[in-house]
DRENDRENFI-562151 format. One line per field, with one value per residue (C-alpha): x, y, z; residue in one letter; residue number from 1. Coordinates in Angstrom, 2 decimals. Layout:
X = [X_...]
Y = [Y_...]
Z = [Z_...]
resn = [A_...]
resi = [NUM_...]
//
This chain:
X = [-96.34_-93.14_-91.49_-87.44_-85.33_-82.59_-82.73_-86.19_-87.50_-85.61_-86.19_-90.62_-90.36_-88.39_-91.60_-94.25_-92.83_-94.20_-90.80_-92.03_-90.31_-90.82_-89.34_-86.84_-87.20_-84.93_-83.00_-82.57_-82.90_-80.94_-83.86_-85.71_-88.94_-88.80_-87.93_-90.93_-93.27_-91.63_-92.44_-96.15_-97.20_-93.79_-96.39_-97.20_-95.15_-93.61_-95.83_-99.09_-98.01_-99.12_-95.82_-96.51_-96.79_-93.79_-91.71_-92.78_-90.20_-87.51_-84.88_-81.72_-80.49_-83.83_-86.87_-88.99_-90.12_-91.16_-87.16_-85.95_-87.66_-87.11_-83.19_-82.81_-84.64_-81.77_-78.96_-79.74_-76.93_-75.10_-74.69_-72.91_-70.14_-72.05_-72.24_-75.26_-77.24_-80.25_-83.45_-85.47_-86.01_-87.99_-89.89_-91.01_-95.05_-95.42_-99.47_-98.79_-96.91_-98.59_-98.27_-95.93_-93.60_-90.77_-89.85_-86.17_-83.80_-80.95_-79.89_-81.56_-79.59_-80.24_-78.39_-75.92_-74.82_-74.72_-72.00_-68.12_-67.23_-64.34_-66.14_-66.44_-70.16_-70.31_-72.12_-70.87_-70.39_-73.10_-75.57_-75.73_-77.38_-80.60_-82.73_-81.67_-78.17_-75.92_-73.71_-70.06_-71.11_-71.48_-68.23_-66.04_-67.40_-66.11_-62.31_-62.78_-62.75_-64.03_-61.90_-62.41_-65.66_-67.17_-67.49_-67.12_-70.09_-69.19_-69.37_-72.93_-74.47_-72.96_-74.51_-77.86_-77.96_-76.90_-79.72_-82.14_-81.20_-80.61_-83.69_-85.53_-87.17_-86.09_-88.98_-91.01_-88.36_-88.08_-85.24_-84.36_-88.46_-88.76_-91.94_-93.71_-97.01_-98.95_-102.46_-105.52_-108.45_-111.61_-112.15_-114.89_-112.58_-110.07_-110.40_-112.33_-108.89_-106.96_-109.99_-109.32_-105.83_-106.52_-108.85_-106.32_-104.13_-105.60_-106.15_-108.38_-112.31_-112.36_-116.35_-114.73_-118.21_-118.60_-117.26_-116.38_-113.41_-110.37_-107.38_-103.58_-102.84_-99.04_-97.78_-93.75_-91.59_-89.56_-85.81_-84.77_-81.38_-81.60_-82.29_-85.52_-88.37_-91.42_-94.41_-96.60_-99.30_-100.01_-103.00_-102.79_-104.68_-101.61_-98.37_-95.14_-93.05_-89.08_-87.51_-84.62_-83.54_-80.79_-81.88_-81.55_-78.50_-79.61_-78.56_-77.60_-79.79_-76.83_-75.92_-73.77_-74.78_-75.79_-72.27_-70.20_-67.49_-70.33_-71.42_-73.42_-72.00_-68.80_-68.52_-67.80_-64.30_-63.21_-64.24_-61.79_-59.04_-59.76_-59.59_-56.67_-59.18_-57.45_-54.18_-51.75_-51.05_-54.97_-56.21_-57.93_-61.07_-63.66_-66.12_-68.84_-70.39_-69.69_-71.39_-69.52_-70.17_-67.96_-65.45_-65.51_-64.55_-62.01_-59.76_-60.35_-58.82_-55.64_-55.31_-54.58_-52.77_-55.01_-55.53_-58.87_-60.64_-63.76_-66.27_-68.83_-71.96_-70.89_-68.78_-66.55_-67.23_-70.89_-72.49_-74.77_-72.03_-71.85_-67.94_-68.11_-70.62_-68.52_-66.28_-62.50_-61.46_-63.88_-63.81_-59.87_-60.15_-63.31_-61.50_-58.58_-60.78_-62.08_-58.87_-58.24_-61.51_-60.43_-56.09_-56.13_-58.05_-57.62_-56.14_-53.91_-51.65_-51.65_-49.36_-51.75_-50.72_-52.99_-56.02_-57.52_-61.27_-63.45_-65.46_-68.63_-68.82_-71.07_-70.84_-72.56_-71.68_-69.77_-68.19_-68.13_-64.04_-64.22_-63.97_-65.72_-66.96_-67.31_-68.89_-68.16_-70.57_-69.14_-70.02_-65.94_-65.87_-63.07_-62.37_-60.66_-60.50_-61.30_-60.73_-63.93_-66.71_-68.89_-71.56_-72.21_-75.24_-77.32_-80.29_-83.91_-86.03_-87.74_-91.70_-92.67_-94.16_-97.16_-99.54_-97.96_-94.52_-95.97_-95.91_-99.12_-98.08_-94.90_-95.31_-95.32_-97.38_-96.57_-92.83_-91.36_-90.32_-87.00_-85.50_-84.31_-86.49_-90.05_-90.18_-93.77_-96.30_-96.95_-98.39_-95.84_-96.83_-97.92_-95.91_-99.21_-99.68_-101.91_-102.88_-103.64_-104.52_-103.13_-99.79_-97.02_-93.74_-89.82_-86.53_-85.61_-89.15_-89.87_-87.21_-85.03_-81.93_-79.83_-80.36_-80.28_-83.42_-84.96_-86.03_-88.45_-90.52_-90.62_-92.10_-94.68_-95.87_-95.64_-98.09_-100.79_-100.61_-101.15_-104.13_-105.52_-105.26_-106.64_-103.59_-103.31_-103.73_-107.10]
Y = [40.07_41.15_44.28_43.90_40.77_41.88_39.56_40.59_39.35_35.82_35.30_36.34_33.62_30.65_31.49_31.14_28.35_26.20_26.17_26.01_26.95_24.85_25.10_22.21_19.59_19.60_22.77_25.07_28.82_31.27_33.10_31.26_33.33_32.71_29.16_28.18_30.10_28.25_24.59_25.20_24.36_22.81_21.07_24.50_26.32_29.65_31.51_29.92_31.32_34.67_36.78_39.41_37.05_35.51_38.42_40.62_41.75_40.64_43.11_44.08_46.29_47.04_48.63_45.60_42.74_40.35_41.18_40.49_37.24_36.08_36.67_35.25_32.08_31.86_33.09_32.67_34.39_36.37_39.65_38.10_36.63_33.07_30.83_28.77_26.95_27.54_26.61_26.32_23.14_23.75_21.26_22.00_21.64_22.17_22.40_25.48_27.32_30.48_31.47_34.55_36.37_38.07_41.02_42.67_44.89_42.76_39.00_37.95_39.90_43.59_46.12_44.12_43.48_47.45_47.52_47.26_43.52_43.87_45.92_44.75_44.33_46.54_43.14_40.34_37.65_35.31_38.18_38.46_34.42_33.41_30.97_27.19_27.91_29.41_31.46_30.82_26.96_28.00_30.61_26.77_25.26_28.08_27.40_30.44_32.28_35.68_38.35_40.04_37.85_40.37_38.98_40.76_42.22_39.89_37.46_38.13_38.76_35.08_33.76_35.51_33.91_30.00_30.66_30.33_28.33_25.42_26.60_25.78_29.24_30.43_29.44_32.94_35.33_37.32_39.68_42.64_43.70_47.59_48.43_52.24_51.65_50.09_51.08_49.76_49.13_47.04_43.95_44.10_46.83_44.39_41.68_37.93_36.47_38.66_37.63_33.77_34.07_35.79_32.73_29.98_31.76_32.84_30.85_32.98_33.15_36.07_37.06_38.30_38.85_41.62_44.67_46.35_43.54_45.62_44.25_45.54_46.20_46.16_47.56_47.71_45.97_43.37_44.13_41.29_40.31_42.64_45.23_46.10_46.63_44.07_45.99_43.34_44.12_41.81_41.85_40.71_40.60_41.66_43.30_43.92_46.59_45.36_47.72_49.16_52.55_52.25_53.72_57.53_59.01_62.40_65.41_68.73_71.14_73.74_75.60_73.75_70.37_68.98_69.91_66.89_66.81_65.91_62.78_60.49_57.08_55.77_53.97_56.87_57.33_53.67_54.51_57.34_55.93_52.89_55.16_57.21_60.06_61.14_60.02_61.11_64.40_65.28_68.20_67.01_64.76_66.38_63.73_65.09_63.26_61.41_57.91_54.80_54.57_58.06_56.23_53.56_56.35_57.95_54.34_53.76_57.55_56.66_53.36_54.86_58.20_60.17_63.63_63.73_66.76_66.00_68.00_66.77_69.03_66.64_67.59_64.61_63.73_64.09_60.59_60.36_59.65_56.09_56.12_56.37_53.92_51.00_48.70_49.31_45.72_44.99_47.73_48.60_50.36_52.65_53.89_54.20_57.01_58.54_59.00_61.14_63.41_64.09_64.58_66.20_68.80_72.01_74.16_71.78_69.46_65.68_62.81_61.53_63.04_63.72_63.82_67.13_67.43_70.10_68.97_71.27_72.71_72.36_73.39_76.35_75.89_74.41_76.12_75.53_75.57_72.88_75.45_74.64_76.77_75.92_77.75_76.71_77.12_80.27_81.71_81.94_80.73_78.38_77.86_74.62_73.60_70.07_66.82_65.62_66.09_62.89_63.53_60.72_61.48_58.90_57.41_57.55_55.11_55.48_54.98_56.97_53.86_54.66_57.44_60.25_58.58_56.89_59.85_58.84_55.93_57.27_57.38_61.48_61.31_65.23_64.14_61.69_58.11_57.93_54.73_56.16_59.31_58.74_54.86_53.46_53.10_49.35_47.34_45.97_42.17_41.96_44.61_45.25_49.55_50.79_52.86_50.84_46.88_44.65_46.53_45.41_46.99_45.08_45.56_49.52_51.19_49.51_50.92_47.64_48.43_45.50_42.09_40.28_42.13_42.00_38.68_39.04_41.50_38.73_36.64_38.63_39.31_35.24_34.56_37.05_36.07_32.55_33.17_35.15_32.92_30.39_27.88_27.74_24.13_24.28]
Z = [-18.37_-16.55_-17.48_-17.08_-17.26_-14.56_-11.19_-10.45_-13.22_-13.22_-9.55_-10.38_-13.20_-11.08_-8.60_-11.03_-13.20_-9.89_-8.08_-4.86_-1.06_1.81_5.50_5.37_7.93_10.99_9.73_12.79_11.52_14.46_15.32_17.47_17.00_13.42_13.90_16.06_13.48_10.62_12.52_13.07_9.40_7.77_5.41_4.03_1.04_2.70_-0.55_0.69_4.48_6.06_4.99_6.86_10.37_9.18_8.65_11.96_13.89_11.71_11.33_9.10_5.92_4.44_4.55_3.39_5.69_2.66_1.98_5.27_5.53_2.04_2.51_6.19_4.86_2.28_4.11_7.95_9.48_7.00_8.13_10.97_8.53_8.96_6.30_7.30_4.98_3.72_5.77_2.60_0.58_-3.51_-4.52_-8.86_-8.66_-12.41_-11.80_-9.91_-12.79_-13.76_-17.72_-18.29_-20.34_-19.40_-21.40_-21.89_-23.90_-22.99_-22.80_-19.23_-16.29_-17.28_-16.77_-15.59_-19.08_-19.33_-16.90_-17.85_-17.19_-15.11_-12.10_-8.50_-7.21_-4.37_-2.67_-0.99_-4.21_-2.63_-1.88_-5.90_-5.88_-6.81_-5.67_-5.41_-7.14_-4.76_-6.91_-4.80_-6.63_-9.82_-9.89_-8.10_-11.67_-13.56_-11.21_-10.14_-6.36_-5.34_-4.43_-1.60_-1.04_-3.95_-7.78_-10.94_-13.25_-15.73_-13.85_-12.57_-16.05_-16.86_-13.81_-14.25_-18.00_-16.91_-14.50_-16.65_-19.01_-16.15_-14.56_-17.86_-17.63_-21.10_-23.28_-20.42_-21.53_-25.13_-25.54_-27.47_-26.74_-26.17_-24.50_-25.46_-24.09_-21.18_-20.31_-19.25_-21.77_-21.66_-22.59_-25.13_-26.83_-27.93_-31.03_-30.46_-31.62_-28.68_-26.43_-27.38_-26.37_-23.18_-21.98_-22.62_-21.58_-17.99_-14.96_-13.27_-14.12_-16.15_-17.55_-20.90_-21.76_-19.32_-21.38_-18.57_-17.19_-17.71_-19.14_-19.86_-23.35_-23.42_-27.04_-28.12_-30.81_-30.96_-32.66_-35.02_-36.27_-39.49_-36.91_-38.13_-35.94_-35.66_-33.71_-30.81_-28.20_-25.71_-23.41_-19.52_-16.16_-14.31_-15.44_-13.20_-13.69_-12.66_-15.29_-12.34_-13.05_-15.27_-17.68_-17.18_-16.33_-13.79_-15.30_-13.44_-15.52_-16.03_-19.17_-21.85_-20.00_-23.72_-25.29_-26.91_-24.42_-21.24_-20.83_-18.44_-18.50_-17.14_-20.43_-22.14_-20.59_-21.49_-25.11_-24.98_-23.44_-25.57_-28.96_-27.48_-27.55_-23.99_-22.12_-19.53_-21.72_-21.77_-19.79_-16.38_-16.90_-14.70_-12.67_-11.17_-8.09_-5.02_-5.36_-6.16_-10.12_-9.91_-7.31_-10.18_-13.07_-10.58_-10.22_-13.68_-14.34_-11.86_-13.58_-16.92_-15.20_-16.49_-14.53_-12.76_-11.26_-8.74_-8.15_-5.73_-3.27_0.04_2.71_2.99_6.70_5.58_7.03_4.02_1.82_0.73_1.37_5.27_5.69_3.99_6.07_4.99_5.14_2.55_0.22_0.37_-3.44_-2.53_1.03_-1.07_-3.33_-0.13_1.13_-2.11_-1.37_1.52_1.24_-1.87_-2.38_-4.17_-1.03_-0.25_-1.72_-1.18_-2.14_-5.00_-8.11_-11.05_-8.73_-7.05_-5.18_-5.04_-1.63_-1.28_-5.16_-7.68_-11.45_-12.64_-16.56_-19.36_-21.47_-25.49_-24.91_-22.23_-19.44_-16.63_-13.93_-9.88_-6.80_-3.45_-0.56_-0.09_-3.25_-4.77_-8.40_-9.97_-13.70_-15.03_-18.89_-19.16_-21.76_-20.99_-18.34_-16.85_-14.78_-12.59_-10.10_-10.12_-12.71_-12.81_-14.25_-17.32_-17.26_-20.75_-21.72_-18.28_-18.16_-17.10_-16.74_-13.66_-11.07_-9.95_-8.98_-7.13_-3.26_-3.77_-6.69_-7.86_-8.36_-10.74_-9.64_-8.07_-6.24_-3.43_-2.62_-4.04_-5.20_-6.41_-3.03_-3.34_-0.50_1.56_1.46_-2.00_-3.94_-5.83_-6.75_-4.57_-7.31_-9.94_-8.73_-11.19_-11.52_-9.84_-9.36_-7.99_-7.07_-7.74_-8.53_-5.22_-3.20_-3.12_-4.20_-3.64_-5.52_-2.48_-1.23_-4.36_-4.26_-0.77_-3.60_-6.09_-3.30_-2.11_-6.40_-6.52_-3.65_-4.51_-8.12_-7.20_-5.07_-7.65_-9.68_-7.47_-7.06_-3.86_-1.86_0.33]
resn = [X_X_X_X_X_X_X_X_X_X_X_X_X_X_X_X_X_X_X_X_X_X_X_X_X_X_X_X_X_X_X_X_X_X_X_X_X_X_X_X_X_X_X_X_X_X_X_X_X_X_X_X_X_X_X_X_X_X_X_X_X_X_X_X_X_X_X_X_X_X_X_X_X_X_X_X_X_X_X_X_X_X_X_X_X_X_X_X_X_X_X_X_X_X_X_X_X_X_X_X_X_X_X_X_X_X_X_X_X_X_X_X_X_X_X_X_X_X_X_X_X_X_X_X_X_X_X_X_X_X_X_X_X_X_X_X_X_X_X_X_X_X_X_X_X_X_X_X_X_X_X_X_X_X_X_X_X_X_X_X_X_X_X_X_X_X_X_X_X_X_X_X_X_X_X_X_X_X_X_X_X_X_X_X_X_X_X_X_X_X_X_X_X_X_X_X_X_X_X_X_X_X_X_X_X_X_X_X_X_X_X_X_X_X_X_X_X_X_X_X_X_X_X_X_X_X_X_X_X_X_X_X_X_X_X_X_X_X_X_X_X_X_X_X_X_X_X_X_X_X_X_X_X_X_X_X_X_X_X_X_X_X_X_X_X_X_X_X_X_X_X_X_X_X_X_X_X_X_X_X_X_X_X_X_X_X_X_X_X_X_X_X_X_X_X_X_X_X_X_X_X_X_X_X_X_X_X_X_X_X_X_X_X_X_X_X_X_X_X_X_X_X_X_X_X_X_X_X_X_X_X_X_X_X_X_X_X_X_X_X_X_X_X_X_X_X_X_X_X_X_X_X_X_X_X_X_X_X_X_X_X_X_X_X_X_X_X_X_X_X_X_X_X_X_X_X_X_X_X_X_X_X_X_X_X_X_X_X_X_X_X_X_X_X_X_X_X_X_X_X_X_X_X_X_X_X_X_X_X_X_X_X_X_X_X_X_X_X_X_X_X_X_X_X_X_X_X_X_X_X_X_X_X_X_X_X_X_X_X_X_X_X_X_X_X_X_X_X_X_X_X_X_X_X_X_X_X_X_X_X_X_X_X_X_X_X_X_X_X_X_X_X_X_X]
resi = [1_2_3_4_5_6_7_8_9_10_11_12_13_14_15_16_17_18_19_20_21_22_23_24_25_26_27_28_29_30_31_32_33_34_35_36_37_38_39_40_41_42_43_44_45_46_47_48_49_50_51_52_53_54_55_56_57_58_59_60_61_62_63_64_65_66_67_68_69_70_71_72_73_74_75_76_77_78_79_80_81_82_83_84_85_86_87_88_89_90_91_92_93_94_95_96_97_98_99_100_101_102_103_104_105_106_107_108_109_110_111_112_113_114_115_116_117_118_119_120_121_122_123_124_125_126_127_128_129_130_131_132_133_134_135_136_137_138_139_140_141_142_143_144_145_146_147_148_149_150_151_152_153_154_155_156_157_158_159_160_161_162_163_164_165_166_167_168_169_170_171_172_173_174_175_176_177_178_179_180_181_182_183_184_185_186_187_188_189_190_191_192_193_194_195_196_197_198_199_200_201_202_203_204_205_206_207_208_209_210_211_212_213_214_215_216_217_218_219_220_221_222_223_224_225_226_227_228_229_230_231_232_233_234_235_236_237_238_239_240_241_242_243_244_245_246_247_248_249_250_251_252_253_254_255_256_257_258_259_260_261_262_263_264_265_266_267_268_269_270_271_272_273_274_275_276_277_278_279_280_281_282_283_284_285_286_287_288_289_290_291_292_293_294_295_296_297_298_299_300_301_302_303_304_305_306_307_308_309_310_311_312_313_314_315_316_317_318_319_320_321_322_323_324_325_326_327_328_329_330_331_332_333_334_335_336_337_338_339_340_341_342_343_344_345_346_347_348_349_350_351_352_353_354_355_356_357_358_359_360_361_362_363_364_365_366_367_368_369_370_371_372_373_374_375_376_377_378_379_380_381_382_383_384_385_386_387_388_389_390_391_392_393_394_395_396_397_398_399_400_401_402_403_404_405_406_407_408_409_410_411_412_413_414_415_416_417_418_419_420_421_422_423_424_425_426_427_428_429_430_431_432_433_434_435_436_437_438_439_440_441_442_443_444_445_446_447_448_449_450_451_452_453_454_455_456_457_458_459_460_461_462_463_464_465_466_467_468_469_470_471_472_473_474]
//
């Protein structure tokens, strides 16, 4: 059972509905240490392959070797501008397909159906592809060409659901599924008819007999069309957690936080422009936070001239921020915002109008009559009265549905999971939790941020499940 149906999830199911990767015959991969490794057994699937001999010494924009090699395999020389084909050839071996199910809130493609349609990925358009269907070929059927080499969200969500639906993988996936519980119980606790199920529904050479085999007992509903709610459990050997972290917004913990006039979501200011709710008359819109989804709410702002104060903790020549680490030529609208930070601020005046940054402040309250109150590093205070307040510092994922919110699965297991600082420990070549064996976790909970390092994790889950499950050629 897969938990999430965002790329992680549709790239784990192509795997395990026996769509198989193979080194290509005379394709020439640019690194020549890779290449000569890739030629000793070209008869062998890349899943049935040592990963971790395959991936050594490979380097490039992420943590994860599985990652590395999975996305050099697809797109040899890309972060040299390249456009070389793939070295990788799928062959379908349906007697290799592993039952699953693939759980999700949404349509398949996650949260990005969350995210306002007309956004540009912060990716190169073809790093957003999956498997076997590059995604510049299926954007030339639509007529269409990416700007900027980057796509639209829309766009992606559309890809991510003709993806499976020409990959055949929709009969795995059930939408509109909320999960609240997943825990481990033991097999001779659950019902003969769940036990039945189980067993033709396995591969592996479970002793179901043996009360002590542990299972997952996975419990939730299911929200039908009348929008009522229709409780399941399901029981598995192995569950993977690709649920991203999406789901919730970070909040500041200062007072008046909760008020009506704060919110978390870019989404909430193109309601309110969208309901005339606020308008080039409004008082300032305050956006707090220096990441791109507040760069995002800050062009959005300057498209509709609507004032905008911002309010971020960053210096802005501070290297960390995501702004000075993004090429100009390819992100003209986000240099255009840092530009702003940085020319217009509060002590001095800058040729943007209706746009003024607090660099190095943080809020200390709300008020209940939309003032707002700032301290610099220095300790000075500002007031400003505000239309509306969005937060925008980040998310974290939501685990309520684990034991203890799964912090002790986290890498630091006395602080909460966070995708950036303290993701899940897994083991680097099979993404299994080295906490709890059976549990898997991909893409964000994993500390891949990026869809087109997501995949290498999907990968790595696909080849231990298949030896586990015994499908592996001699």
């Amino acid at each position: 059972v897969f938990l999430g149906n965002g790329p992680s999830g549709i790239c784990l199911s192509y795997l395990l509905s026996g769509y198989i990767p193979y080194f290509k015959r005379d394709s020439l991969h640019p690194n020549p240490i890779l290449q000569r490794k890739l030629e000793e057994a070209p008869d062998v699937s890349i899943l049935d392959q040592d990963l971790e001999y395959l991936s050594e010494g490979l380097e490039g924009r992420s943590h994860s070797p599985v990652a590395l090699l999975f996305d050099t395999l697809q797109r040899p020389d890309t972060d040299f501008g390249g456009a070389a084909e793939s070295v990788l050839t799928w062959w379908h071996e349906a007697d290799r397909a592993i039952p699953h199910l693939v759980l999700g809130r949404n349509t398949p493609g996650g949260a990005w159906h969350s995210i306002e349609g007309s956004v540009v990925t912060l990716s190169r358009g073809e790093w957003m592809g999956l498997p076997d269907l590059p995604f510049k070929d299926w954007l030339k059927q639509k007529r269409r060409g990416l700007r900027n080499n980057r796509a639209t969200a829309e766009d992606i969500a559309q890809y991510y659901q003709h993806y499976v639906l020409k990959k055949g993988l929709q009969k795995n996936f059930r939408s509109g599924t909320v999960v609240t519980s997943v825990r481990k119980v033991s097999a001779g606790s659950i019902s003969s008819h769940a036990q039945k199920d189980l067993q033709e529904n396995s591969d592996s050479l479970w002793d179901l007999d043996d009360e002590s085999t542990e299972v997952f007992q996975v419990d939730g509903f299911f929200k039908t069309g009348k929008g009522d709610k229709e409780p399941f459990s399901v029981y598995a050997e192995n569950v993977v957690l690709a649920t991203g972290t999406y789901d919730s917004p970070t909040w500041l913990g200062v007072k008046g936080e909760n008020l009506s006039y704060v919110h978390h979501q870019l989404s909430a200011l193109e309601e309110a422009v969208k309901n005339s709710s606020i308008g080039i008359m409004s008082d300032p819109v305050l956006i707090v936070g220096a990441g791109l989804t507040a760069a995002d709410a800050i062009l959005f702002a300057h498209h509709c001239n609507i004032p905008v104060i911002h309010v971020f903790r960053r210096r802005v020549t501070d290297p960390g921020l995501i702004f000075n680490q993004l090429p100009k030529m390819m992100y003209p609208e986000y240099h255009k915002v840092h530009q702003m930070m940085k020319e217009q601020t509060a002590a001095c005046a800058g040729p943007y109008e209706c746009y003024v940054s607090l660099p190095e402040h943080h809020v200390l309250s709300f008020g209940k009559d939309k003032k707002c109150i700032f301290q610099d590093k220095n300790g000075c205070q500002k007031v400003y009265k505000v239309s509306m307040a969005l937060v925008l510092t980040g998310s974290n994922p939501n685990l309520s549905f684990l034991p203890n919110n799964g912090i002790d699965l986290a890498m630091d297991s006395d602080q909460p999971v966070n995708p950036k600082r303290n993701p899940v420990d897994v083991d680097p070549f099979t993404y299994e939790c080295t906490q709890e064996k059976g549990l898997y976790a991909l893409g964000p909970l994993a500390g891949d941020n990026f869809v087109r390092f997501v995949q290498g994790g999907a990968l790595a889950v696909a080849s231990s499940l298949l030896k586990k499950a015994n499908k592996n050629p001699p």
